[in-house]
N, C-alpha and C positions, 0 to 999 in steps of 0.2 A: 568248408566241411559241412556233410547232410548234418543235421541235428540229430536224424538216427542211427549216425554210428556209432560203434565205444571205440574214442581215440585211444592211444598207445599210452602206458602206465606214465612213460617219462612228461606227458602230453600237461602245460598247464601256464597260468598268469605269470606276466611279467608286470607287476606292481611297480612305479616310480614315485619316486620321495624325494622331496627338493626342499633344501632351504636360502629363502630369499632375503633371511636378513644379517645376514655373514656371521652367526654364533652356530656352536656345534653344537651339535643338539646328540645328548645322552638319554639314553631309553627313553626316547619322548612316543605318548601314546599316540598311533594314527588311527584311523578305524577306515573300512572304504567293502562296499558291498561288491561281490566279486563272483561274475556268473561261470556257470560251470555244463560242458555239454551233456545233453541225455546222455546214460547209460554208462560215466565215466566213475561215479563217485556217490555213495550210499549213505554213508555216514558223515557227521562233521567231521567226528574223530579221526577220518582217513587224512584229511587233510594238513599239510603240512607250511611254514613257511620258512624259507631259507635267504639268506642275504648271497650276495656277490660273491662271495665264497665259499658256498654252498652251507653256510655253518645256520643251526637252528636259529628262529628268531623267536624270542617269545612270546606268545599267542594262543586268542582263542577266539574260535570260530561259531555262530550259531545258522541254523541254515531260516531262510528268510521264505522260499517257495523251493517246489520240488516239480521236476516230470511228473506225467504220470506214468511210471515206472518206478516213482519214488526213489528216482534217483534226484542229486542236488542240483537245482538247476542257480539258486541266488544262496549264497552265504555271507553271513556279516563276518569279517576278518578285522578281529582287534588286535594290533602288534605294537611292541616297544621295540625303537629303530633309531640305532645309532648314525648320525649324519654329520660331516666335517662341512666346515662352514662354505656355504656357495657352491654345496657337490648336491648333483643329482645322484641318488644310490636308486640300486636297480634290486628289488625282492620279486623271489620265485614263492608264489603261491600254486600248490602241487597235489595231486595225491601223493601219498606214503609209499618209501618203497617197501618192500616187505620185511630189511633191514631195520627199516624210520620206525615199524610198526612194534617192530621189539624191543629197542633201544630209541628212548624220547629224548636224546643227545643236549644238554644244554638250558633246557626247559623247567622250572620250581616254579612250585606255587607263589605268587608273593602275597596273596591275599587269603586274609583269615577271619572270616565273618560268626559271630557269635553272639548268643541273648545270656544276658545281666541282668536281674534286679529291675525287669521293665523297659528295657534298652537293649536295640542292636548295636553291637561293637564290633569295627571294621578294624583289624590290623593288617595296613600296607608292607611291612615290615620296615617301614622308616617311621610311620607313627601311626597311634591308636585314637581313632574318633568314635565316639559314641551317639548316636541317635534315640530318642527318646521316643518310647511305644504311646503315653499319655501327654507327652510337652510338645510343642515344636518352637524348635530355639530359632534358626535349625540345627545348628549342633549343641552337645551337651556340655562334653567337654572334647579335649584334645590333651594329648601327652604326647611327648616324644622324647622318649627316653624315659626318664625318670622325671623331667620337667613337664610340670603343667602349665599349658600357655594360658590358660582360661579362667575366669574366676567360677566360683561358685555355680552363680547364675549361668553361666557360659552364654549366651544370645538369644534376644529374643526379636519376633516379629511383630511390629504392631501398624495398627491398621486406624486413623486418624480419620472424622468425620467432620463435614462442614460447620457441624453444631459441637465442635471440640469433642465431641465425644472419642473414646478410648477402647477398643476391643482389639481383644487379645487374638490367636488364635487356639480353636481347639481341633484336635485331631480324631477324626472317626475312622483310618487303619493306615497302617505299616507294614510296607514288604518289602522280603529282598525282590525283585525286580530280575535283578540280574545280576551271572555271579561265575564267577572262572577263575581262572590264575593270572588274568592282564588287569581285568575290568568287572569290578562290580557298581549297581545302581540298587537304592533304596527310595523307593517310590511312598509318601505321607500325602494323605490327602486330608481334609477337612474343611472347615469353616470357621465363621468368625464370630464373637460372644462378648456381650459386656452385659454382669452381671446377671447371667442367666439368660439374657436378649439377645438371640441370633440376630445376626447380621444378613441381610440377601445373599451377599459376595460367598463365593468358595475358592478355598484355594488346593494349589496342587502340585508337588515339590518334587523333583529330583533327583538325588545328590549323588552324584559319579566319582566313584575310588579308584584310584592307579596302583599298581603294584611298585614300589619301591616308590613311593610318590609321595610328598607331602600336600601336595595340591587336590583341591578339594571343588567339583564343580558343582555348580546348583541350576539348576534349572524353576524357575516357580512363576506359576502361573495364577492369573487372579479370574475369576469369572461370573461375570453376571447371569444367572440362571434363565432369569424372567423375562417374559415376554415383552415386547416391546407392544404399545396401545397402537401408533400407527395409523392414527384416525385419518380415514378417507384413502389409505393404502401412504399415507407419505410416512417418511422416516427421519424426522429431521430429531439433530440435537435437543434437548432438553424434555422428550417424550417420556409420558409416564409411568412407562416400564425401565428410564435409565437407573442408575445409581451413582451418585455423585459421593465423593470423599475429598477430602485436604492431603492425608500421605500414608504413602505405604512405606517403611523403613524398615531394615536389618539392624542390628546393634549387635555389638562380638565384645565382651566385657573381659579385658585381662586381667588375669591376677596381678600383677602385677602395675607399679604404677607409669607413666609413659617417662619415657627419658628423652624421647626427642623422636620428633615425626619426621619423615620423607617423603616425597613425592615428585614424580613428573606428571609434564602432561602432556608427551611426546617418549612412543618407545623406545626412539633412538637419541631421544633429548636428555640433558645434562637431569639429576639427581640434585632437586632442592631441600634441604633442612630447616625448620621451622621447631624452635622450644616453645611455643604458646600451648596453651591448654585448647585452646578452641582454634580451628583451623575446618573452609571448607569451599570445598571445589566443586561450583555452580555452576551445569551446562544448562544454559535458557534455552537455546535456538540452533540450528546448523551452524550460522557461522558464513554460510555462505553468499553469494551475492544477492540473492533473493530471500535472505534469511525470516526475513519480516510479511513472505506471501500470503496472502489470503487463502491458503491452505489450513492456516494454523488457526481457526477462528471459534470462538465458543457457540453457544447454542440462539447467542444473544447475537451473532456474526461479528462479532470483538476480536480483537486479535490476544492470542494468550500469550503471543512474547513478547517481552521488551526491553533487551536487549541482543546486539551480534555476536554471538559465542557464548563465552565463559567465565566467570570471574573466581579469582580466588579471596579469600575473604579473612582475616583472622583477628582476634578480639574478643571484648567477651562478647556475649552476643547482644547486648543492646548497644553496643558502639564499634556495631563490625566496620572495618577498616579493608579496601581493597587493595592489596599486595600483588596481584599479577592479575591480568586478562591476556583473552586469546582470543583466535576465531573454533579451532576445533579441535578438542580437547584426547587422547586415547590415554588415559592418565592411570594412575598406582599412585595407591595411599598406605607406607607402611608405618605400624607404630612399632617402636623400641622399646624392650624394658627388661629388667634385669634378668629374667625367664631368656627369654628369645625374643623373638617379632612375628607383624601378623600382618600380614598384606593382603589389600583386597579390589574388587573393581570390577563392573559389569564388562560384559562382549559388546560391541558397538555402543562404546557411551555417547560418545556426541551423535551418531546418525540415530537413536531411541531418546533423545531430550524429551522433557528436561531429564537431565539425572543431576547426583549430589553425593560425594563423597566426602565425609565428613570427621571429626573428633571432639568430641563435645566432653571435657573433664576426666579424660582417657578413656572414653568408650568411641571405640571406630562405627563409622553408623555409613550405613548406604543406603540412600532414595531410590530406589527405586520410582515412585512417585513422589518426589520431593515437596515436602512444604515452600519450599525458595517457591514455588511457581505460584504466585497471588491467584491466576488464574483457576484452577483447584483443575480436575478430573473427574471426566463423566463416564463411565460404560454402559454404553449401549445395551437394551436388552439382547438378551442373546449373545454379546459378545464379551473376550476375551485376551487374556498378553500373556504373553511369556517374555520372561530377561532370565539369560545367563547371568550368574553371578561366581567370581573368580576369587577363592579363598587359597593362599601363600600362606603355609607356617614354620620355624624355620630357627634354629639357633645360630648364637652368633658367627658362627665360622661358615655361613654359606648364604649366599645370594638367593634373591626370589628369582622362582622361573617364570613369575606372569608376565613378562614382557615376551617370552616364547611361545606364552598360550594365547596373546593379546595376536600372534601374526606366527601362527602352525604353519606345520610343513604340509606343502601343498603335494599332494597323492592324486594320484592317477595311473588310469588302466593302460594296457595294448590295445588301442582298439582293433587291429587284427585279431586278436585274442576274443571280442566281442563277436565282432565280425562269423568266427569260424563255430562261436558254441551256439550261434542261432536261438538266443532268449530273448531278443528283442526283435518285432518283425520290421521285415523291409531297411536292416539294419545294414550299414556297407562304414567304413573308415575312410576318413576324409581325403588321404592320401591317394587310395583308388579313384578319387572322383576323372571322369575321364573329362566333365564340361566342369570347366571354374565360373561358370558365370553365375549359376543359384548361388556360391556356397562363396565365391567373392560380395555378392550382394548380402548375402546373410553374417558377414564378415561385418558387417555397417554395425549389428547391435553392439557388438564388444568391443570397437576399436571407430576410431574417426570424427567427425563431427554429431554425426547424427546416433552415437552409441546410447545405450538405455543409460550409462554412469551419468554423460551429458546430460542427457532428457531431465535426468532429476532434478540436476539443479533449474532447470528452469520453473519449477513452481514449488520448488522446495520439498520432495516426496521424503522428505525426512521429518522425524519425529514418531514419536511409540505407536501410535494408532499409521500412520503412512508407509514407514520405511518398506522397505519391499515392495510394496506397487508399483506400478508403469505410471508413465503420464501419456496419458491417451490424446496426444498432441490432433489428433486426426480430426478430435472434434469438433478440435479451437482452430481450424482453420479459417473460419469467417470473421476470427473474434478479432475485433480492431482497440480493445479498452486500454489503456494507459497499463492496466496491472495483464498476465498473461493468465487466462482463463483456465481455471482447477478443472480437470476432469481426471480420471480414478480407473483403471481398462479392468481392475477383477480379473485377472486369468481369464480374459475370453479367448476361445480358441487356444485355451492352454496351453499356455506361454512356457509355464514350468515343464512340463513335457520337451515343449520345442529345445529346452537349454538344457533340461538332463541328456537326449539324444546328441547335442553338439558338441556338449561336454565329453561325451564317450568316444564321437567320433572325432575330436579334435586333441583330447588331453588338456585343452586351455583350462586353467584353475579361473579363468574371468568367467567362464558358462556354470562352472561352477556355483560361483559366489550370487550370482546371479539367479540362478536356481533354487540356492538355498533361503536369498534373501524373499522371494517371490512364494514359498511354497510355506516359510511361516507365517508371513504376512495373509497369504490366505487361509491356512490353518486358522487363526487366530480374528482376524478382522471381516474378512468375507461369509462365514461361513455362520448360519442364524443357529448358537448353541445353545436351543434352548426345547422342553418340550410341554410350553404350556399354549401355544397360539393353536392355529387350526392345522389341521394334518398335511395342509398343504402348502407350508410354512414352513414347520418344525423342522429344524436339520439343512437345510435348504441352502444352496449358495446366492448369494445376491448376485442380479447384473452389474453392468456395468455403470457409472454414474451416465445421467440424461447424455441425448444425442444431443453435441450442440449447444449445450447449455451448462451453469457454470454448478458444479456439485454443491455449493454454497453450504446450508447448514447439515446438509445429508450427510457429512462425513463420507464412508464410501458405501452406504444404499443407495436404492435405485432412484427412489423418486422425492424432489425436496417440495415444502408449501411456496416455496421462494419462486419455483418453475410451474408451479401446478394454474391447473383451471379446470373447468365442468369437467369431468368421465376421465381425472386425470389419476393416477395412484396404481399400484400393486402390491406384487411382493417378488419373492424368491421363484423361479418357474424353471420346469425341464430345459426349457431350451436353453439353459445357460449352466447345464450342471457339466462339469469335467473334474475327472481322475486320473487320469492315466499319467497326469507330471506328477501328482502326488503317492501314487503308486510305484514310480519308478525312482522321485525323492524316497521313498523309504525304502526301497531296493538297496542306494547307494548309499543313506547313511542309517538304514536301524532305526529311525524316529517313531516312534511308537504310535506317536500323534496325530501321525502323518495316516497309518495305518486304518486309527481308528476312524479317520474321516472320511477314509475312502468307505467303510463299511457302513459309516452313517450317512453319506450322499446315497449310497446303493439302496438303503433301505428308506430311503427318504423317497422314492422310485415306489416302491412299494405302498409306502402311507399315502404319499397323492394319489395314488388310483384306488385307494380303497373305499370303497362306498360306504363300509360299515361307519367307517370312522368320522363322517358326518352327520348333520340333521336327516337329510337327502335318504341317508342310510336306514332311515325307521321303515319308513316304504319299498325301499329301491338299496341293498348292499351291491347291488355288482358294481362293477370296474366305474370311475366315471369319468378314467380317459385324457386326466390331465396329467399323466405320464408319456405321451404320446400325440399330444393335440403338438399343432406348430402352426405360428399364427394367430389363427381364430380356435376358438372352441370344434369350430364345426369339421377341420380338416387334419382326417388322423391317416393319411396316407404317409410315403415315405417324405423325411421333412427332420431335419437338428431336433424337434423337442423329443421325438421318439428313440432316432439315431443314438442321442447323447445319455438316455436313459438305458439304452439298451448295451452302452459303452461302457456305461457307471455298474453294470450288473455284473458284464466280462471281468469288468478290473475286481468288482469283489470277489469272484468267484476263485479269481488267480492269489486271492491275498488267504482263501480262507475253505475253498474246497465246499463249500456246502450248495449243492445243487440246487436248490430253491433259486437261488440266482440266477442258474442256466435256463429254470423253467421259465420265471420269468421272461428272460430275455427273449423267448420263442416266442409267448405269448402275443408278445409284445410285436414282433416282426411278422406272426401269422395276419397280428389285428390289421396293421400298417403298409403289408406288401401281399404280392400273389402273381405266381407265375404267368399266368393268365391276363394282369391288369391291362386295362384300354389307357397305357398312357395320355395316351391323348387327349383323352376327357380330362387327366390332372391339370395341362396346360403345364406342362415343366418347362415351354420355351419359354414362360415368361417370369422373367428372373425377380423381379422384383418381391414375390411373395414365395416362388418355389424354388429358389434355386438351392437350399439347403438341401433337394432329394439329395445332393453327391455327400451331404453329412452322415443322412441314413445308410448309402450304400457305402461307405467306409464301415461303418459299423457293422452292415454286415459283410463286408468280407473277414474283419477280424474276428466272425462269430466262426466263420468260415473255417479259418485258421484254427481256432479252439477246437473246434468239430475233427479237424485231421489229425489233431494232437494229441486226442483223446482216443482218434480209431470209430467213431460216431459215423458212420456212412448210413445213417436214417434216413427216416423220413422227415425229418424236420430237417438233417445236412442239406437229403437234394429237393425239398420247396426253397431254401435258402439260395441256395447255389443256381437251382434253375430261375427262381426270380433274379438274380444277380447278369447271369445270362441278359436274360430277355431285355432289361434294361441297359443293358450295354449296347446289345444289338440297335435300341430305341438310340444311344447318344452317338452310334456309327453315321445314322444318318440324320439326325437333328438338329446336334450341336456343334454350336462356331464359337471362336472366342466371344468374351464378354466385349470385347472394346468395340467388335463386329454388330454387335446390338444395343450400344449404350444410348440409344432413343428410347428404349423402351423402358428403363431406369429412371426412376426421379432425381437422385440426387448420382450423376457421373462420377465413381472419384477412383482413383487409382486400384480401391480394392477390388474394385471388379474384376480386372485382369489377373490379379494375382489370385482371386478365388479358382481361376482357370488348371492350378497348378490342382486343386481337388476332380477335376477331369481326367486330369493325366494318370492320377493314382487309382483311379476308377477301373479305367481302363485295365490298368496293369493287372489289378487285383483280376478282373475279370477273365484276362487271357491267359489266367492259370488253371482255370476251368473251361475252357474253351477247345475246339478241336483243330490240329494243326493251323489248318487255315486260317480261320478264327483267329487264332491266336495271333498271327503273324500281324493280320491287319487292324487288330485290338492295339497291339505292342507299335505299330508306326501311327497311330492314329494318337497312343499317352503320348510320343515321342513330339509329334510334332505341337501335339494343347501343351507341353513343357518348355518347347522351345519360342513360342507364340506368348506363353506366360512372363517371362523372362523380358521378352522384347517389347514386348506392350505395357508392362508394369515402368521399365525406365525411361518408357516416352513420355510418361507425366514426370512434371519438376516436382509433383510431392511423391515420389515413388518412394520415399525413404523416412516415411511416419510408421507412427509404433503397430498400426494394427497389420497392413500389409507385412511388413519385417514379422510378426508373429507367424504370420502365414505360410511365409517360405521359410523359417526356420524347423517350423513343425514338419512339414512335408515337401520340402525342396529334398530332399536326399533321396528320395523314394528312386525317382529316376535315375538316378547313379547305381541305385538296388540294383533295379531288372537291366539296365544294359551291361551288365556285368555279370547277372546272374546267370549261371547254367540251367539249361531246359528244366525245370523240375514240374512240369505242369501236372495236372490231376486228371487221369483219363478214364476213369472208372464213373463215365456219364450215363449206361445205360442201366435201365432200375424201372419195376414194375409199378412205381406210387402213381395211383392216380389222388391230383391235387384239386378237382370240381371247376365250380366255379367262383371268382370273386364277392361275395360277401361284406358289408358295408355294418361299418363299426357303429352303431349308436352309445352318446356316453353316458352317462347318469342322468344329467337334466334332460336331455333328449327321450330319454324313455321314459322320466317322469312323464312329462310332459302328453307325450302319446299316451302314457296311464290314465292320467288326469282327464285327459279329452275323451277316453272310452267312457271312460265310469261317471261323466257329466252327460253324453252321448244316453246310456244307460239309465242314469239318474232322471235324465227326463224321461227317457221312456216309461219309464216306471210311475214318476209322478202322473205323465198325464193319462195313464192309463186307471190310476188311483182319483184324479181327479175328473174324470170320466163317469169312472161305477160310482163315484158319488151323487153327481150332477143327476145320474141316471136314476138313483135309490130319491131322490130329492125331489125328482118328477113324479114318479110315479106315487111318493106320499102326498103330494098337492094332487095326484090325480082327481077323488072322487069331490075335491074343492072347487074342480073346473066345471 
C-alpha cells in the first residue's frame, strides 16, 4: 500500500501474544509500538483493541511520532491480555468504528492516581502504594485491602562508600510520568546526601503500576555526572573523574515479623523454605564456561569474580554457612508474615552480576550493587546503569506472578501490516523475500553456531557494565593467547537498528531480546553522560574498543594506556555516532531513555561544530567542522563522519519536529557534497580511506525521503537529489566489488565484500530519482553488487564474524525492497535552481590558521615600516654629527 492513501475504516494490526512457559496468563500487561499508515487515524482515542473475538481489550494508547498530516503514524499500545497456556492469541489493534466511538464496550479505568499529605497515591484497584514527594524509599507504604504490608519506614535506598560512608537519598522532583486506565509511571529523580554532603552519583527511578495489579516495577538508574580526566585521550579504569562505592541496596521493611522465607532460583524450578532470620542469594559471575574472563577486570586489571555462579548463604552473618550453589541464578525471594507476603527480584539477575537478594532480621534487601562483591564498583565518568527491579505483594490466598514477569509474553507485529503502512523505509516482510540467501545468512546472528547468544559466552559479555554488547570477534582474529581476547563492537554500524528491522520483519522474539539487550547497554555504557568535558565530548558515543587489541582496563572506551604509544588517544567522534536502532527501540517499546538519547547524540552534532563553544571561539566562532570531517581533520567531503551526523539530525527531527535539525542537516550536506563535485579528485576508488562516501549517500537519500514526506521539492531537495544523481552515475562506471580490488586495502578481511551490500542500496535509492532508463540500469547494477556481496562475503571462512553479520542484517533487506517494489520513482526532475560552483569547506583551525598568518604577514609590515621611519628620524638627528 502507497503510504499516501487512507486505507479503509476496517483496515488495521494484527498484534500476536504467546506464552512460552505453559501458565495462563490473566490480564497480564504487554506493551509493543504499533505503526499506523498516513492519513488513517488522528487521534490515539480513535484507536481501538480487540481480542479474537472481537471483544474490547483493555487499553491505552499514546501516539510516539505522527505524518505530517498529523496523522499517527507510531503509537505505544499498552493492553491487559488474557492467554491459555502455550496459545498464541491473535489482538486486532484498529481504528474505532463509529459504533466503538459511542460505546467503549468492556473498558474501566483501573487506575486512580492521587496527592496525600506529600505523596502520590496510586490505586490499581487490587492495592494502594504510595510514593513519597520529599523521601524516596521507593515506596512508602502499600495496603491492600485493609492490610498493610509495610512497616512504618516502608523502604529505603541507601548508597555505601568505600570509606563506609552512608548516604541516603534525597529527591529534587516527582511526577506522574505517565498515566491511563492500563498503565501508569511516576518518574523521582534526585541525588545522594550524607549529612548535608552531596554525593557526585544521581539517581533516577521509575516505578510502573498496572491496573488490577499487585506488582510493582522499578526501573532505577544510578549516574556519574562528571567528567572523566582522560589524560592523553585514554580512558582506562580507575581515572579521575570515576566514582567508586561498596553498595547500592533497596530494603522493603514489613510490618510484620517474617514467618518463613521462600525462594527459587529457577522459574520453572521447585519453591525452597528456609525459617532462618538471615538468608542470602549471591550471584558473583555468569556461571558460565568462561565465567572468570578477563572481561571482568578492575582498574588494577584484577579479576573481580571469584567464584562460578551463585551461592546461597544463611546464618547469622558472621558464620554464614553455604546451603545451595548454582551456575545461573533467575531466582524470587518471598517473605511471609502474618499480614500477607512480599516478593521481589531484579530482570536479568545473573546476566547484570553481581546482584544479591537478601533478608537480614526481616527486612528483604536487594543489591543491586552488592556488598558480597570484595571487588567494590567504579562509574566511569559520564556513565551510567539501569536494573529492573520486580516488587510481588499479595495475601495469603494468591501466588506471586514474578515468575510471569521474570519470562512475559512475547508480542509481535504482522509484518505485512508494517510492510503496507510504509513508516519504515525500504521495509519489505521476510516472508516475501524472493532470494533466501542475505536473510539465510543473517539467520547465523539468532540461531546456529556463530549466533551473537553463542558469541557471548565466549569472553563472557555478561555482567552490569557488559551485558548487552556484542563481542567484536573480528578483532581477535590474529589473537593466539591462552585467554580469548576482550574486544567490545559499541553499536557500530548500528546493530540495534539491524535487529529492531528483523524483528519486524521476522516476528522472532530472539531479535527482539537482542535489540533490547543492545539498545540499553548503549543507552547506559556507550554513551559519554555527562556535560562538563570539551563540547566535543560531551554527550557523545564512544567507538568501538581498539582494532586488534585487547580492551584491557578501558572497559568499553575507545582507547586504553595498556595499548597506547606517542600521538595515541582520543575520544567520542562523528564518525561513530548512530540512532536510528535507538530511535526505532523507542518506537517499539516507549523507553523514554532511549528517546532522550537520540536528541542528545543530535545535539551532540551541533556542540562539536560549534566554534563558539571553544578557546578557538574567542577569535574564530564559526563552524569547526568536526561534525563532518571523516578521517582527517582535513577532508569534509562525502564520508560516515558527516553522513552519520546528518543521520543523527533526520532521526531527531522524526522524534521531535523541531526544524533546527533539518537546517542543520543541509548545512551540513551543502558543506560536504555538490552537484558539480570532480569526484575524481576525491579518489573514492580507493577504499581504504574513502569508501564510507556510500555512508554519506545513504544519508542522504534518507534526507531525500524526508524531503517527499514533507512535500519539500526546494532547493535544497533538488542539490540533494541532483548530487545523489551525479554520484551514482560516478559509481555506474567506477565501481567493482571490493574483493575485485583487495590489493589496494591493507588489512583484506571479509568485510570488505559485505560493505558492497552499501552499493547495492546506493544504487537503489538513486534509481528512484532517475529517468526511466537510468533507472532500469541503476536497479540491474544494485542487483548485481547484491548478488556479488552475498557470494564474495561466503568465499572467506570468517564470513560469519560479528561485524560483517551487522552489515547485512542492517541492509541486506533493502534488496528484497525494490525487487518487489512497484514503480514509484520521483519524476519531477526538472527545476530552475541554479547550484554554482563547488566551494571548499575550511574548519575552525584552518581559518585560524590563515588568520594568524595574515595578521603576522601584516604585523611585519607594519613593524618594518615603523622600524624604518625610526631608523630614518635616527639618521637624520646624527646628521649635523656627521
Amino acid at each position: 500500500m502507497n503510504p499516501g492513501t487512507v486505507p479503509s475504516q476496517e483496515f488495521g494490526a494484527r498484534l500476536f501474544v504467546e506464552d512460552s512457559l505453559g501458565r495462563t496468563r490473566e490480564n497480564e500487561p504487554v506493551r509493543m509500538g504499533v505503526p499506523f499508515p498516513r492519513g488513517l487515524v488522528f487521534d490515539a482515542r480513535e484507536i481501538t483493541v480487540l481480542d479474537q473475538h472481537t471483544r474490547a481489550v483493555p487499553h491505552q494508547c499514546r501516539v510516539l511520532a505522527s505524518w505530517p498530516d498529523r496523522s499517527v503514524k507510531w503509537v505505544l499500545v499498552d493492553a491487559l491480555v488474557c492467554v491459555e497456556a502455550n496459545e498464541r492469541a491473535v489482538l486486532s489493534v484498529r481504528r474505532k468504528t463509529p459504533i466503538e466511538n459511542t460505546v467503549q464496550g468492556g473498558i474501566t479505568s483501573g487506575l486512580n492516581i492521587s496527592e496525600e499529605a506529600g505523596r502520590l497515591v496510586v490505586n490499581t484497584g487490587a492495592g494502594q502504594f504510595s510514593v513519597g514527594r520529599d523521601f524516596f524509599g521507593p515506596l512508602q507504604s502499600v495496603r491492600l485491602g485493609s492490610n498493610a504490608l509495610l512497616a512504618t519506614v516502608g523502604s529505603e535506598t541507601r548508597l555505601h562508600m568505600t570509606d563506609g560512608t552512608e548516604y541516603a537519598p534525597f529527591v529534587d522532583s516527582v511526577r506522574l510520568e505517565e498515566s491511563g486506565p492500563v498503565r501508569a509511571s511516576i518518574l523521582v529523580e534526585g541525588g545522594f546526601a550524607h549529612r548535608g554532603r552531596r554525593n557526585p552519583l544521581l539517581f533516577k527511578s521509575r516505578l510502573v503500576f498496572f491496573a488490577g495489579s499487585t506488582c510493582v516495577t522499578m526501573e532505577f538508574q544510578i549516574r556519574n555526572p562528571r567528567a572523566a580526566h582522560h589524560p592523553g585521550g585514554l580512558w582506562d579504569l580507575g581515572d579521575g573523574g570515576s566514582c567508586s562505592f561498596a553498595d547500592l541496596s533497596i530494603r522493603l521493611y514489613p510490618r510484620d515479623p517474617a514467618r518463613e522465607v521462600e525462594w527459587y532460583t529457577e522459574v520453572s524450578g521447585p519453591a525452597q523454605h528456609f525459617g532462618h532470620p538471615h538468608v542470602c542469594l549471591y550471584q558473583d559471575s555468569s556461571g558460565g564456561a568462561n565465567w572468570d574472563s578477563p572481561n571482568h577486570v578492575d582498574f588494577a586489571n584484577k579479576l573481580t569474580v571469584s567464584l562460578p555462579g551463585y551461592q546461597i548463604k544463611a546464618g547469622p552473618p558472621d558464620n554464614w554457612k553455604v546451603i545451595g550453589e548454582g551456575r545461573r541464578a533467575t531466582p524470587c525471594l518471598r517473605v511471609l508474615t502474618e499480614a500477607g507476603w512480599i516478593a521481589t527480584t531484579t530482570k536479568d539477575f545473573w546476566q547484570n552480576f553481581p546482584k544479591a537478594l537478601r533478608l537480614e532480621d526481616g527486612t528483604l534487601s536487594i543489591g543491586l550493587f552488592p556488598s558480597e562483591c570484595a571487588a567494590g564498583f567504579e562509574l566511569q565518568g559520564g556513565e551510567q546503569k539501569r536494573h529492573i527491579v520486580l516488587f510481588d505483594f499479595g495475601l495469603h490466598d494468591r501466588e506471586p506472578v514474578i515468575p510471569l514477569m521474570q519470562q512475559p509474553l512475547a508480542v509481535s507485529l504482522d509484518p505485512l501490516w508494517i510492510e503496507q503502512c510504509g513508516a519504515i523505509s525500504c521495509f519489505s516482510a521476510a516472508e516475501r523475500d524472493g532470494d533466501r540467501s542475505c536473510s539465510k545468512y543473517v539467520d547465523s546472528i539468532i540461531e546456529g553456531p556463530n549466533s551473537f547468544f553463542r558469541k557471548r559466552e565466549v569472553v563472557d559479555e555478561y555482567g552490569w557494565r557488559n551485558f548487552g554488547d556484542l563481542y567484536a570477534d573480528h578483532e581477535a582474529i590474529r589473537h593466539s593467547g591462552p585467554k580469548p581476547m576482550v574486544s567490545h563492537y559499541n553499536n557500530q554500524y548500528d546493530f540495534i537498528y539491524g535487529a529492531a528491522v528483523q524483528f519486524l520483519r521476522t516476528g522472532d522474539s530472539r531479535w527482539q531480546r537482542l535489540m533490547e539487550d543492545a539498545a540499553r547497554h548503549t543507552i547506559d555504557i556507550d554513551i559519554y553522560r555527562t556535560d562538563e568535558d570539551r563540547a566535543a565530548y560531551n554527550g557523545g558515543l564512544f567507538w568501538h574498543t581498539d582494532h586488534y587489541k585487547d580492551a584491557a582496563t578501558s572497559s568499553h572506551r575507545s582507547y586504553s594506556r595498556t595499548n597506547g604509544g606517542r600521538g595515541y588517544g582520543g575520544g567520542p567522534s562523528n564518525e561513530n555516532n548512530y540512532t536510528s536502532g535507538l530511535l526505532h527501540y523507542h518506537y517499539l517499546t516507549g523507553d523514554p531513555e532511549a528517546a532522550d538519547a537520540v536528541l542528545e547524540l543530535a545535539n551532540w552534532v551541533f556542540a562539536m561544530d560549534d566554534g563558539s563553544l571553544n578557546l578557538f571561539g574567542l577569535i574564530d566562532p564559526g563552524p569547526t567542522g568536526l561534525a563532518s570531517k571523516t578521517v582527517s581533520r582535513d577532508y569534509h567531503g562525502p564520508g560516515r563522519g558527516g553522513g552519520n551526523s546528518i543521520n543523527a539530525l533526520l532521526d531527531a527531527y522524526r522524534l521531535c519536529n523541531d526544524r533546527r535539525f533539518v537546517v542543520k542537516a543541509e548545512e551540513l550536506i551543502q558543506r560536504c557534497i555538490h552537484p558539480a563535485d570532480n569526484i575524481q579528485a576525491l579518489r573514492l576508488d580507493e577504499p581504504e580511506y574513502r569508501w564510507s562516501y556510500l555512508v554519506f549517500l545513504q544519508a542522504l537519500g534518507k534526507y531525500l525521503e524526508l524531503k517527499l514526506e514533507l512535500g519539500e521539492a526546494d532547493y535544497c531537495y533538488h542539490y540533494a537529489r541532483t548530487s545523489l544523481l551525479h554520484y551514482a552515475g560516478w559509481m555506474l562506471d567506477n565501481e567493482v566489488p571490493y574483493k575485485d580490488v583487495l590489493h589496494k586495502v591493507e588489512i583484506p578481511t571479509e568485510t570488505w565484500p559485505a560493505q558492497d551490500i552499501r552499493k547495492c542500496h546506493v544504487l537503489y535509492l538513486a534509481s528512484k530519482y532517475a529517468d526511466p532508463t537510468m533507472r532500469a540500469i541503476l536497479k540491474r547494477r544494485a542487483a548485481y553488487f547484491f548478488e556479488r556481496c552475498i557470494r564474495d562475503l561466503l568465499s572467506f571462512d570468517t564470513a560469519y564474524l560479528t561485524r560483517p553479520q551487522v552489515i547485512l542484517c542492517v541492509y541486506g533487506h533493502v534488496h528484497s525492497f525494490f525487487q518487489r517494489e512497484a514503480d514509484s520513482s520521483v519524476t519531477d526532475s526538472i527545476h530552475g535552481y541554479e547550484f554554482g560552483e563547488p566551494r571548499v569547506f575550511h574548519p575552525q583551525r584552518d581559518r585560524l590558521k590563515s588568520e594568524l598568518k595574515r595578521k603576522w604577514r601584516v604585523a611585519s609590515t607594519e613593524v618594518g615600516r615603523m622600524l624604518r621611519a625610526e631608523w630614518l628620524r635616527v639618521w637624520n638627528w646624527i646628521g649635523p654629527m656627521r
